[in-house]
C-alpha positions as MATLAB code, in Angstrom:
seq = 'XXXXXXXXXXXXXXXXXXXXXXXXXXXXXXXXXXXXXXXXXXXXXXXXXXXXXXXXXXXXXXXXXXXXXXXXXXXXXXXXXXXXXXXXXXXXXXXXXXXXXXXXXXXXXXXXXXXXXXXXXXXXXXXXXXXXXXXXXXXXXXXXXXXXXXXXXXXXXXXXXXXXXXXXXXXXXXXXXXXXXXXXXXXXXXXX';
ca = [
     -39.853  -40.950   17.715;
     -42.674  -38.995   16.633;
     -42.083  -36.760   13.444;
     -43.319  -33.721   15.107;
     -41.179  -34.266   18.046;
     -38.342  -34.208   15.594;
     -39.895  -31.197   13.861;
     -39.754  -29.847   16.957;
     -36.352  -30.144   18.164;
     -35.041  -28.982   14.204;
     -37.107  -25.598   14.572;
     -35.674  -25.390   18.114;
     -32.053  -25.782   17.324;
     -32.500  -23.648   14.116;
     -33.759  -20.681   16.273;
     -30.960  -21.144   18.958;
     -28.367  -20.889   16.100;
     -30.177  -17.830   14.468;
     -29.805  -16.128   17.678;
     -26.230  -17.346   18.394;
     -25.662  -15.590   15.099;
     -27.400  -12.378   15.576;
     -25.568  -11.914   18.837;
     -22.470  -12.764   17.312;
     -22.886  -10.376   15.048;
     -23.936   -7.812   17.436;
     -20.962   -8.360   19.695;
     -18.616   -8.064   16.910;
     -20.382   -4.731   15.750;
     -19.536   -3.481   19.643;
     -15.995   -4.355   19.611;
     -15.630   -2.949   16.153;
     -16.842    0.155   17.515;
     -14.230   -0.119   20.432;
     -11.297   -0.529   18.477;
     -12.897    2.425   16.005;
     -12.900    4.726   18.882;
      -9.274    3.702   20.321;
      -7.981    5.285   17.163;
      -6.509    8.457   16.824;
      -8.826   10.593   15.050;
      -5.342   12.612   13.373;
      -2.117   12.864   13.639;
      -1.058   14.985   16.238;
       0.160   18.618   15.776;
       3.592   18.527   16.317;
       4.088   15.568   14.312;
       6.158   14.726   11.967;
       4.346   13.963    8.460;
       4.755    9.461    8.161;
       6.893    8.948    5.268;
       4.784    7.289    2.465;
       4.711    7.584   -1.672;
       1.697    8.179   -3.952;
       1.039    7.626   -7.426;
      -0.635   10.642   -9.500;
      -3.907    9.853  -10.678;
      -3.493   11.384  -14.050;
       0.017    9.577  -14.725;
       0.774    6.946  -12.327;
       3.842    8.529  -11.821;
       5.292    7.780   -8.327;
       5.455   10.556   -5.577;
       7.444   10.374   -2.419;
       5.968   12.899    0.403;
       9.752   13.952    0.553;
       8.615   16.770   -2.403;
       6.619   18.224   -0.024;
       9.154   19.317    1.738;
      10.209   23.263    1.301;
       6.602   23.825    0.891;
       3.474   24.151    2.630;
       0.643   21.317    2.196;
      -2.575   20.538    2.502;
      -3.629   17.063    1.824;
      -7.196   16.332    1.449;
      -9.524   13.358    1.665;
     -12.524   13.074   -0.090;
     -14.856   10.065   -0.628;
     -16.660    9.908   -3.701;
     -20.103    8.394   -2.067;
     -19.825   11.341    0.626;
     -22.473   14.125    0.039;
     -20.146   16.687    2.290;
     -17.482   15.226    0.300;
     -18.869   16.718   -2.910;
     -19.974   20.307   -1.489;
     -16.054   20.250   -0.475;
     -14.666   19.785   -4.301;
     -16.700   22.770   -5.086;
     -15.323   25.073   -2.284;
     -11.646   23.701   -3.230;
     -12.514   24.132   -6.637;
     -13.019   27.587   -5.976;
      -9.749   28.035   -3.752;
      -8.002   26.294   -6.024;
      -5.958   29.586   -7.497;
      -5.553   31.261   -4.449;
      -3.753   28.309   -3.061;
      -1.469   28.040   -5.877;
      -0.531   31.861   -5.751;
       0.489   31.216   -2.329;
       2.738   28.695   -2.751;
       0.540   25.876   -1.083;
       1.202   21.996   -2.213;
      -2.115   20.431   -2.687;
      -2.869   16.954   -2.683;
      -5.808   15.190   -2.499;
      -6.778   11.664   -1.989;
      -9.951   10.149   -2.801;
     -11.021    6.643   -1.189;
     -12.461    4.630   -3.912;
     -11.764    3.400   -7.392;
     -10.193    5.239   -9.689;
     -12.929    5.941  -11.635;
     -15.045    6.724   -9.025;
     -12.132    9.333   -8.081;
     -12.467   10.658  -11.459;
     -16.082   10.682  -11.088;
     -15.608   12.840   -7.945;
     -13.129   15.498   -9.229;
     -14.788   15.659  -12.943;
     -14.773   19.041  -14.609;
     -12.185   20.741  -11.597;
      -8.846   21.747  -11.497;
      -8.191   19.086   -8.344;
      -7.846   16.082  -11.061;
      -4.652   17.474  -11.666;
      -3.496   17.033   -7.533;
      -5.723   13.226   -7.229;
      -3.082   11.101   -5.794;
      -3.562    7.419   -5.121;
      -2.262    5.296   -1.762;
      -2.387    2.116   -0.705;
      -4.717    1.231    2.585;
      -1.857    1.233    5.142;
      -0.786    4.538    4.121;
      -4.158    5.994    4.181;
      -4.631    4.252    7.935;
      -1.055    5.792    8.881;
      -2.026    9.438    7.511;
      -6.064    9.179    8.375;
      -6.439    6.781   10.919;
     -10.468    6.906   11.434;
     -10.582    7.004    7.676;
     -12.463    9.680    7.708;
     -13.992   12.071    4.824;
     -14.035   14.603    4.275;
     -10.272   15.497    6.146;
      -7.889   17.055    5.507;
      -3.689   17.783    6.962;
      -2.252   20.950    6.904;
       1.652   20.554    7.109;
       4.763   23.001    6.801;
       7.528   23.496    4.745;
       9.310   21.441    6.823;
       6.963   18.261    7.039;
       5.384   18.739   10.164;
       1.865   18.213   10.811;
       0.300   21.679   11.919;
      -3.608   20.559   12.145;
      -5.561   18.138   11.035;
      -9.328   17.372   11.422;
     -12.520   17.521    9.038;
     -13.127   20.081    6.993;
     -14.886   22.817    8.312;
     -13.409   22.383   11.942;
     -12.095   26.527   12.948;
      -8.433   25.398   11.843;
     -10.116   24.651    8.370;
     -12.132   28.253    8.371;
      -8.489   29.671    9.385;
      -7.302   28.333    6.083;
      -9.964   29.651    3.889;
      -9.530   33.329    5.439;
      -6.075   33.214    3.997;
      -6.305   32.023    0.891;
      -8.962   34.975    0.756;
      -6.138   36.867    0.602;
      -4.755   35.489   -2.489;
      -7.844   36.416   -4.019;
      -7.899   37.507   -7.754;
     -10.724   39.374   -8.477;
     -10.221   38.604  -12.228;
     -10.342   34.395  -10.907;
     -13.384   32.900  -12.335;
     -13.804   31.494   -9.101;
     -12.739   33.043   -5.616;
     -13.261   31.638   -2.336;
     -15.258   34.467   -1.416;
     -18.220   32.443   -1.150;
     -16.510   29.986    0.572;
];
């Protein structure tokens, strides 16, 4: 056989398995995007909250979601390479008293390392409320995985809205803890 015959047939069957590849890849981007979309963007109002534990970021100490019953929550999800993410520390940052005064749990989750986490909630008052949880919990309580999100739930652990921040349910919130305002606060939410 002639050498560029054989040359031939090499750079023939390399392209056909380059482009077996690239399609393969391209096929398993599409039914990636499928299965994406076949999840539940939240948990449904109406819904019980999953049970699941947490460890504090500051302490490691081990939380069940049990103490947030007899209170109102809002648990928050932040990732630490999301720009909205960011702008979203600052306007809880700001909240951050008014929530307290009205008796609002607060817990927020950050996807990420730890220090990355840290990173992300550096110089606020929401270090003190990181919480960390494993992947399945974080697929049970944000299925999408989505940032930045947030659950608002009742005093008797049942999901009342959840979405991203900023959705009308989310503005609803921010009106309210208006009200808890302290004008002597260093921060308010009235720029919020």
């Amino acid at each position: 056989m002639a050498p560029s015959f054989v040359l031939g047939v090499l750079l023939l069957l390399t392209v056909s398995v380059a482009l077996n590849f690239l399609l393969t890849l391209r096929l398993a981007a599409i039914v990636g995007a499928r299965e994406y979309e076949r999840l539940p963007l939240a948990i449904p109002a109406g819904t019980p909250l999953p049970a699941f534990s947490a460890r504090r970021a500051g302490d490691g100490r081990r939380v069940a979601s049990s103490a947030l019953r007899g209170s109102s929550a809002v648990l928050v999800f932040l990732s630490p390479g999301c720009g909205d993410c960011r702008a979203r520390v600052t306007e809880l940052t700001a909240m951050h008293a008014s929530i307290a005064r009205a008796g609002v749990t607060l817990w927020v989750f950050g996807a990420g390392s730890r220090r990355q986490v840290a990173e992300l909630l550096r110089d606020s008052p929401l270090l003190d409320h990181a919480m960390r949880i494993d992947a399945t919990t974080r697929r049970k309580l944000n299925p999408r995985q989505a940032a930045p999100f947030y659950l608002f739930v009742d005093d008797a652990g049942i999901v009342l809205a959840s979405h991203f921040i900023g959705d009308a349910d989310w503005s609803s919130f921010c009106e309210q803890m208006r009200e808890y305002a302290d004008p002597s606060d260093a921060q308010t939410p009235a720029s919020v």
